[in-house]
C-alpha positions in Angstrom: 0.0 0.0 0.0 0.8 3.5 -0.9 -1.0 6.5 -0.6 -3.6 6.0 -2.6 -2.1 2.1 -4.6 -2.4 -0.9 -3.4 -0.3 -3.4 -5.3 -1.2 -7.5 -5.2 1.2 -9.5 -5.5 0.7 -13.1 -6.5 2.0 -16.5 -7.5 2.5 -15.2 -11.0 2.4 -11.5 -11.5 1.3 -8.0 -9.6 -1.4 -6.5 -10.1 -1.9 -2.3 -9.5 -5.2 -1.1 -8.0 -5.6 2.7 -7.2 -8.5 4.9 -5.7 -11.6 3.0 -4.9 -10.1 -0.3 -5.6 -7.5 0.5 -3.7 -9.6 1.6 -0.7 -11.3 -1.8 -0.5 -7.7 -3.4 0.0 -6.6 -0.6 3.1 -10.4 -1.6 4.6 -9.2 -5.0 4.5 -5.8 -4.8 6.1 -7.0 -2.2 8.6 -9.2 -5.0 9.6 -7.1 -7.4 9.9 -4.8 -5.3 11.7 -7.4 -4.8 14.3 -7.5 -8.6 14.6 -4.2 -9.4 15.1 -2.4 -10.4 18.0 1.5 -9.2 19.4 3.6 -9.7 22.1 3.0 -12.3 24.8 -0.6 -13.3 23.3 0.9 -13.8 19.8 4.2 -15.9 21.3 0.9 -18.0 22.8 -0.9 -18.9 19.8 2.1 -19.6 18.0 3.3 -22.2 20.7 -0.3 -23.7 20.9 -0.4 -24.0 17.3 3.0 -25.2 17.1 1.9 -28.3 20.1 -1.5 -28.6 17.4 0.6 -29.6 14.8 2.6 -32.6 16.5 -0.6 -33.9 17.7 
């Protein structure tokens, strides 16, 4: 993201989306962003995923 760009990236290309399209891309990384997790509660889920995986 930039400004007013948001630029895909994919398995086989990039694609450029600006203004409205562009929006819709910073709507959903704002929202995941709000999702997320840091510190001591990411280090958590990581380890209990991590345990998940060997089970």
């Amino acid at each position: 993201m930039y400004d007013d760009v948001a630029i895909v990236e994919t398995f086989v290309g990039e694609t450029t989306y600006r203004d409205v399209e562009a929006a819709t891309y910073t709507k959903a990384i704002e929202r995941l962003w709000n999702e997320a997790v840091t510190g001591e509660d990411a280090r958590r889920l990581i380890v209990r995923a991590a345990q998940d995986l060997r089970n």
